[in-house]
VOPAGU-2260 file (C-alpha; in pm, 1 decimal, decimal comma):
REM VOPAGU-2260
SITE   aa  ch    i         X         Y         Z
SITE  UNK   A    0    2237,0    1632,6     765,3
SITE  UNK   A    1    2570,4    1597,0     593,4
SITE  UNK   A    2    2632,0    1560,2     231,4
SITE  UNK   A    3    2802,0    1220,3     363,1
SITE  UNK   A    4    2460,2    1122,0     510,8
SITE  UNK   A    5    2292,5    1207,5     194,9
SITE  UNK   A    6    2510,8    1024,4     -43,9
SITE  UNK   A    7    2464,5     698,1     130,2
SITE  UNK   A    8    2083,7     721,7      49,2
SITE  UNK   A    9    2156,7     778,2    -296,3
SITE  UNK   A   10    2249,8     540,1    -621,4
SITE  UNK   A   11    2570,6     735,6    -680,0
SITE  UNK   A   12    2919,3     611,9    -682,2
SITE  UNK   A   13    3190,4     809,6    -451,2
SITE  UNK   A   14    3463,2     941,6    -710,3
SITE  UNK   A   15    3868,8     924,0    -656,5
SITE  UNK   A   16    3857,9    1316,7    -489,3
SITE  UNK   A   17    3583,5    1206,1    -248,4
SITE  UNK   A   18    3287,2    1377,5    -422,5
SITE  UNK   A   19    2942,2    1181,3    -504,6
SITE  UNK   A   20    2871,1    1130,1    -873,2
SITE  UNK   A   21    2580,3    1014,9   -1064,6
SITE  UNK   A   22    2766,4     906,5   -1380,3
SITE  UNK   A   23    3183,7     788,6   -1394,8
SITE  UNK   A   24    3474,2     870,6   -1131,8
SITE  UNK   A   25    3621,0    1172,0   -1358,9
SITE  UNK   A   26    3321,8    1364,4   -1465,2
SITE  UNK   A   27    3258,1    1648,5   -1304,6
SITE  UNK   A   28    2824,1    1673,5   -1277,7
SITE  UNK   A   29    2637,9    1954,5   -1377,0
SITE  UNK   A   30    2573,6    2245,2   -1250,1
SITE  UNK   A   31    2181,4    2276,6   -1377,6
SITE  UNK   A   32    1868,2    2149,7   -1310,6
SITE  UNK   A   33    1780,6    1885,0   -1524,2
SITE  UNK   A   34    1430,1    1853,5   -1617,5
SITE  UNK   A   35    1306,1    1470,6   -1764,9
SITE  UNK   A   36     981,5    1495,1   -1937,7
SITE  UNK   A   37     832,0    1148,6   -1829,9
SITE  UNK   A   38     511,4    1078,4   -2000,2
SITE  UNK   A   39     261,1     967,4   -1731,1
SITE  UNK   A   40     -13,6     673,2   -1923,4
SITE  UNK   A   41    -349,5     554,2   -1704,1
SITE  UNK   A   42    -578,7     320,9   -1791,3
SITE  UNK   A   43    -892,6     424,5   -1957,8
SITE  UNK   A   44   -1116,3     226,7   -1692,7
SITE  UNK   A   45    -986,8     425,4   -1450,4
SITE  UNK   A   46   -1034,1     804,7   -1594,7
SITE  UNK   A   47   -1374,4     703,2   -1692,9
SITE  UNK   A   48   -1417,1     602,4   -1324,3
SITE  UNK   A   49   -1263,2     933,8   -1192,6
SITE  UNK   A   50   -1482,2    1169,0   -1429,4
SITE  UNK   A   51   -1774,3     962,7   -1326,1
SITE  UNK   A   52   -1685,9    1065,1    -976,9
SITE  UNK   A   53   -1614,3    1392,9   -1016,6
SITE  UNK   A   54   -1932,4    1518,8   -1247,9
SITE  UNK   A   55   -2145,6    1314,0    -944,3
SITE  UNK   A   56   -1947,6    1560,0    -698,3
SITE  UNK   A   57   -2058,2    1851,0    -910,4
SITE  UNK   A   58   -2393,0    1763,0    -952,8
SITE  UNK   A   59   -2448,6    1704,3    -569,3
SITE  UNK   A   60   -2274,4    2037,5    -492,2
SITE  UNK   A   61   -2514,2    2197,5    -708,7
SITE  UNK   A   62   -2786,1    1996,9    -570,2
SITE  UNK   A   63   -2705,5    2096,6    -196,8
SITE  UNK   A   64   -2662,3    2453,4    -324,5
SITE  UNK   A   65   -3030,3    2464,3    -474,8
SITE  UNK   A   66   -3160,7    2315,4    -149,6
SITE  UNK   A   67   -3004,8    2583,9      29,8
SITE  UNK   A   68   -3086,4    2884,8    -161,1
SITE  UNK   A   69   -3467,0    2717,2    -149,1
SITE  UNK   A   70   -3473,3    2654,5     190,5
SITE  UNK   A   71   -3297,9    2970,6     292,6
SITE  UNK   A   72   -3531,9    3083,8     541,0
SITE  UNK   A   73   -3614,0    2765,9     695,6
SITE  UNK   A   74   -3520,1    2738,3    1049,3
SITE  UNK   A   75   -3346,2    2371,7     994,6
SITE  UNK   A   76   -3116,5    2484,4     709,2
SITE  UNK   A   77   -3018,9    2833,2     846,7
SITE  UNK   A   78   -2884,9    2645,4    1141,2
């Protein structure tokens, strides 16, 4: 893909020397990565329903591993 390609899937505006910038026509961008710490908020409904979830996955894992370590030598769980 060409940087042309890419810059017309971008927000950026195409500067007087033909390069792609985020910000005005003169300013050179750059040359760093620049991290944006972007606090991330959920509702409370909805981590209450995903530890609910994921203690009931524990607690069947640990249920199926106590029915196999009981039923070890049985011919239907060794299968």
């Amino acid at each position: 893909m060409r940087s042309q390609d890419r810059a017309l899937h971008c927000s950026a505006s195409r500067g007087k020397n033909g390069f792609v910038f985020g910000r005005s026509d003169d300013e050179i961008p750059p040359d760093s990565i620049t991290e944006r710490i972007t606090p991330r908020v959920i509702s409370v409904g909805l981590l209450i329903l995903m530890t609910v979830l994921a203690s009931l996955g524990i607690v069947l894992s640990l249920l199926f591993l106590i029915f196999n370590i009981t039923y070890r030598h049985a011919k239907y769980v060794n299968i």
